[in-house]
Structures are given as C-alpha cells and as structure tokens.
C-alpha positions in Angstrom: -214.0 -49.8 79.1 -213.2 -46.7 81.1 -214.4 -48.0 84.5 -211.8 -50.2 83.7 -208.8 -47.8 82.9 -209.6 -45.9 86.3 -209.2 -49.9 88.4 -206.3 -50.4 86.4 -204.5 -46.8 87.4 -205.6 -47.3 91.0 -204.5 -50.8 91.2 -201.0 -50.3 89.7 -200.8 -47.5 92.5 -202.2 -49.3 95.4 -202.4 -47.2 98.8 -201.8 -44.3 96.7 -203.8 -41.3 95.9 -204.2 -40.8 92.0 -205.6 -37.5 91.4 -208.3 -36.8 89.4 -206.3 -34.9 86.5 -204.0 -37.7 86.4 -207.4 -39.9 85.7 -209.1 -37.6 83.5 -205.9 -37.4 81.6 -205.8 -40.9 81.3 -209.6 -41.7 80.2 -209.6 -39.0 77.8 -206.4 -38.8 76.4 -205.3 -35.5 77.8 -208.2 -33.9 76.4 -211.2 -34.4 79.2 -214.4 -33.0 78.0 -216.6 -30.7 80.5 -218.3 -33.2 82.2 -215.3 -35.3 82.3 -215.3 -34.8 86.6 -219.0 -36.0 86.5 -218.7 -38.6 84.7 -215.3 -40.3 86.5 -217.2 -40.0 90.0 -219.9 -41.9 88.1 -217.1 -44.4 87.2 -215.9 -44.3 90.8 -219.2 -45.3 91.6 -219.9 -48.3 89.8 -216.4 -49.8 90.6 -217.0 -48.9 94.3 -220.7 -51.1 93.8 -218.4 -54.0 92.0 -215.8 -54.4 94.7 -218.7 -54.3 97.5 -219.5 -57.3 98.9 -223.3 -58.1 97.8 -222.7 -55.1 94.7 -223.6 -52.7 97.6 -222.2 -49.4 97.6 -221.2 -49.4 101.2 -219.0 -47.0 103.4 -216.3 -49.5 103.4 -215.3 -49.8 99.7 -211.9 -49.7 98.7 -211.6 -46.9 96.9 -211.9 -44.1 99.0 -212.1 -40.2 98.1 -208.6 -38.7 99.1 -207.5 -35.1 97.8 -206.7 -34.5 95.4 -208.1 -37.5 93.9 -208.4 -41.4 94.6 -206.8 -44.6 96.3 -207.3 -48.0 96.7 -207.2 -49.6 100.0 -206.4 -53.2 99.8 -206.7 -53.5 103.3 -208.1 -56.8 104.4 -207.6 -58.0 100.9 -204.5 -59.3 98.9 -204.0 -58.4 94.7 -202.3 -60.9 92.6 -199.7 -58.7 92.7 -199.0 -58.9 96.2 -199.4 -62.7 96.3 -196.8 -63.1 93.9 -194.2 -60.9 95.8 -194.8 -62.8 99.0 -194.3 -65.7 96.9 -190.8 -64.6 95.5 -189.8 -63.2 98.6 -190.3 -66.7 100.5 -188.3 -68.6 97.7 -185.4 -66.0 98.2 -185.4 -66.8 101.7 -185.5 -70.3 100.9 -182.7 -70.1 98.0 -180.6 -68.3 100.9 -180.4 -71.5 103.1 -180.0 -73.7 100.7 -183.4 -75.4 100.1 -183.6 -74.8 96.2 -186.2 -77.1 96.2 -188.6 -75.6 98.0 -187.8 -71.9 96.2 -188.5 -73.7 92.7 -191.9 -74.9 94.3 -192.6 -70.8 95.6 -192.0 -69.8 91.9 -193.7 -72.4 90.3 -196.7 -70.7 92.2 -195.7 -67.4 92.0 -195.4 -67.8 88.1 -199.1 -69.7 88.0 -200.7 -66.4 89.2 -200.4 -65.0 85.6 -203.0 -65.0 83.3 -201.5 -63.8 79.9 -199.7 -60.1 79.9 -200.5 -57.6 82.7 -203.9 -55.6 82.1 -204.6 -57.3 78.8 -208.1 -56.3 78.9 -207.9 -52.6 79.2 -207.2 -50.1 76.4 -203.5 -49.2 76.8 -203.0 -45.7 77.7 -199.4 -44.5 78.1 -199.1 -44.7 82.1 -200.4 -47.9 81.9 -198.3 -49.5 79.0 -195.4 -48.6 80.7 -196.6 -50.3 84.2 -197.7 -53.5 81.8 -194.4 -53.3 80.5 -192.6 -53.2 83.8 -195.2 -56.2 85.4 -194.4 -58.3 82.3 -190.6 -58.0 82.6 -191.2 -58.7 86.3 -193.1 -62.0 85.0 -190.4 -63.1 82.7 -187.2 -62.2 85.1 -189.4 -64.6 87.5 -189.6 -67.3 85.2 -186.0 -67.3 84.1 -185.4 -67.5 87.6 -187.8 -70.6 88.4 -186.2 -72.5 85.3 -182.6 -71.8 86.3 -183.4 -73.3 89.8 -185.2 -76.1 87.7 -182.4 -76.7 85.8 -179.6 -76.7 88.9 -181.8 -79.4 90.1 -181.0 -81.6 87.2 -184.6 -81.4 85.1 -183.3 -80.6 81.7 -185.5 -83.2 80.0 -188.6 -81.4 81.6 -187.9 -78.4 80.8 -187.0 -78.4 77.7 -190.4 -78.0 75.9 -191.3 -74.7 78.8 -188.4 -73.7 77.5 -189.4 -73.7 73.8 -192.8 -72.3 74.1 -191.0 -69.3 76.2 -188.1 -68.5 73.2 -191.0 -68.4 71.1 -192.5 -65.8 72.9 -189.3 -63.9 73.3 -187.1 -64.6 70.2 -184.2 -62.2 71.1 -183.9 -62.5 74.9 -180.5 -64.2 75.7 -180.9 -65.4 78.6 -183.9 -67.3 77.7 -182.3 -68.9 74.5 -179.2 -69.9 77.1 -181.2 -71.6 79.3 -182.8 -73.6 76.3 -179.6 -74.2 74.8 -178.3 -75.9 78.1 -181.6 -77.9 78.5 -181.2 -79.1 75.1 -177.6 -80.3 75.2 -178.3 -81.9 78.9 -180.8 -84.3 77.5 -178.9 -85.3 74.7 -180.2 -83.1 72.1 -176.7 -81.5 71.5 -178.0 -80.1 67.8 -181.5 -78.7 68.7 -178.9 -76.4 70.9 -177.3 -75.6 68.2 -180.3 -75.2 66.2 -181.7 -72.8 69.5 -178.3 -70.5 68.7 -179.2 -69.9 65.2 -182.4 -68.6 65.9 -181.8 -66.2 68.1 -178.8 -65.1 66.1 -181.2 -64.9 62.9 -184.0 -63.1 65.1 -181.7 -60.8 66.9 -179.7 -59.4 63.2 -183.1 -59.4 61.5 -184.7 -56.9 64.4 -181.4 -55.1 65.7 -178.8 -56.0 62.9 -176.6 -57.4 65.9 -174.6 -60.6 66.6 -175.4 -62.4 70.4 -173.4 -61.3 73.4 -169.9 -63.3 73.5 -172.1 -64.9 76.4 -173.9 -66.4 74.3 -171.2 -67.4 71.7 -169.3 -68.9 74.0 -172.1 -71.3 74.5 -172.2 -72.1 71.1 -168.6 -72.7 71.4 -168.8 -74.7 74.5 -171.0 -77.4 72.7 -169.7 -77.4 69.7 -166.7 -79.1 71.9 -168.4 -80.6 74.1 -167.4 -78.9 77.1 -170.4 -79.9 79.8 -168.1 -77.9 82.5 -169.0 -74.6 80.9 -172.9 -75.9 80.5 -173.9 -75.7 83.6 -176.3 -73.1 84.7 -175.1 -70.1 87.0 -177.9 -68.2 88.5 -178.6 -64.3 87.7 -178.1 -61.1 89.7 -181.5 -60.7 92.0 -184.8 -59.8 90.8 -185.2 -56.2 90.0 -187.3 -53.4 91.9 -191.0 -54.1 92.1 -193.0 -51.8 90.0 -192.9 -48.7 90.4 -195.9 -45.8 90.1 
C-alpha cells in the first residue's frame, strides 16, 4: 500500500521533484517513524524494479533521485493523464473549425481512458484527495462537454440513458440534470424531464436546503410550455486548468 502512495504523489507531480518530507509526510501521516528515510528508498526501490522493463532495476528508471527528494520522468512514455489532454486539446481545435463531429469522437476517447475515480486504489491521504478531487472534476467537466456536443448533433434518443446513469452519480450537479432534461424532452419524453427536475430539486434541498439556479427553473418552465426554442443546448465556458500540484 505505501509503494503505492509514493507512485501516486510522483505521478500527480510528473517532472517534478517531491521531496522526501513531503513523502514521508504523506506515508506516515505527518508522523514518520526513525527509519521512515530507510524504509521510503526501499519503496523507491521496488517501484524503480516495477517500472523497469524486464523488473530490472536499471540506470534508466523513471524515478530518478533529485534533491531534495524525487521525480518522475515520463520521458519516452505517455500517462493516461497526458493522453487524455492531447485528446481534449485536439477536439478543441477541432470544435474551433467547426468539425463537431470529429471533437465528439476525441472525447468520446478521451472520456474512455477512465477507469472508475482517480487513484481509487490507494489510501487517500490529504494531498492526494485533493488531486483525486480535482482529476475527477476534470473527468466530469469532460463528459458534460462530450454530451453537449452529442446532443448539438441531434442524438437525444442515445443519450438519454448516459445521461441517467451520470445524474445518478451526481444527484445535485445542474448542469448534468439540464442536459438530461433536454435529452429527455427531445425524444419525446417531455414528463421524465419533468420527473429529472424534481429530483434534483429534492436531492439538492435535502443536502443544501436550496432551490435549483433560475437556470434551471427556467427549464422547467420552458417545457412545461413547450417552448423547444429555449431547449436547445448552449455549450459551456472552456475546460478548467489542468491539475495542479
């Protein structure tokens, strides 16, 4: 489990040193014992004999010693992480001149990278929880953004199902719930839209004890009277900053 925690610091912080205290802190809560330095080079070690070709502990691993602590190279390899940027970046591109299409397809890639939430196998400590918090809001903001494009493409009855599962997983976030309620009424389902509003309103005064944005009210509103000219799907602001350290 600790090996783990130290590959999951270095890789959150690619091509930057993370210093031993930082680790130490992080493997043993704040508290290292006295052969806590001892026992992370021995975790160094075996990660270093992992990410060798062959299990080999060889001079060109990537994680080299750097004062005052460690970094990962990823040079002449690519993270998950990385691929999915690249991916997102070429769809931008691609949403730039026009070709919505071919963005959708460079999401729906991007998005198929993910596995379940970010460093779900390693004990949460609180540097990482925060970067698993950031990389899972990255996730989500990339897969509103995949089914907005979807939906300006006319695939409402697709997309409606996707849509569910994703509510389900995030029962007060608007703009998910708006993009389900404009699915929903654009096949034809005008009072599983409605249905979609309740929910959220019921899940977002239960947790908060607050109503949904006027955003969202007015979308209520819009199908109630059947106003298809304000259900229509109007793409967000940009993604936001990659993760941080």
């Amino acid at each position: 489990m600790k090996p783990k925690i130290v590959l999951a610091n270095l890789l959150t912080r690619p091509g930057h040193v993370v210093s031993t205290q930082q680790l130490m802190d992080e493997l043993w809560d704040g508290r290292p014992p006295r052969t806590a330095t001892t026992a992370l080079q021995v975790y160094v070690c075996k990660l270093r004999k992992l990410l060798s070709e062959g299990g080999a502990d060889r001079e060109d691993s990537q994680i080299m010693t750097q004062q005052p602590g460690y970094v990962l190279s990823m040079a002449g390899h690519e993270s998950d992480l990385k691929q999915f940027e690249q991916l997102r970046d070429r769809a931008d591109r691609l949403q730039v001149h026009g070709d919505l299409h071919g963005a959708a397809v460079e999401l729906r890639k991007a998005v198929k990278l993910w596995h379940g939430p970010a460093l779900a196998d390693v004990r949460y400590t609180p540097r990482l929880r925060s970067a698993a918090e950031r990389l899972d809001e990255l996730r989500v903001v990339t897969i509103e953004r995949l089914l907005e494009l979807e939906l300006v493409l006319g695939r409402h009855r697709g997309l409606t199902g996707e849509l569910s599962q994703l509510a389900g997983e995030y029962p007060t976030r608007e703009r998910v719930h708006e993009l389900l309620m404009i699915a929903l009424y654009n096949a034809r389902r005008p009072n599983e839209a409605l249905e979609a509003y309740q929910t959220i309103r019921t899940a977002m005064n239960d947790e908060f004890g607050l109503e949904p944005s006027h955003r969202l009210r007015s979308l209520q509103l819009a199908i109630l009277s059947q106003d298809s000219d304000r259900l229509s799907v109007s793409m967000e602001s940009p993604y936001p900053s990659r993760i941080a350290s």
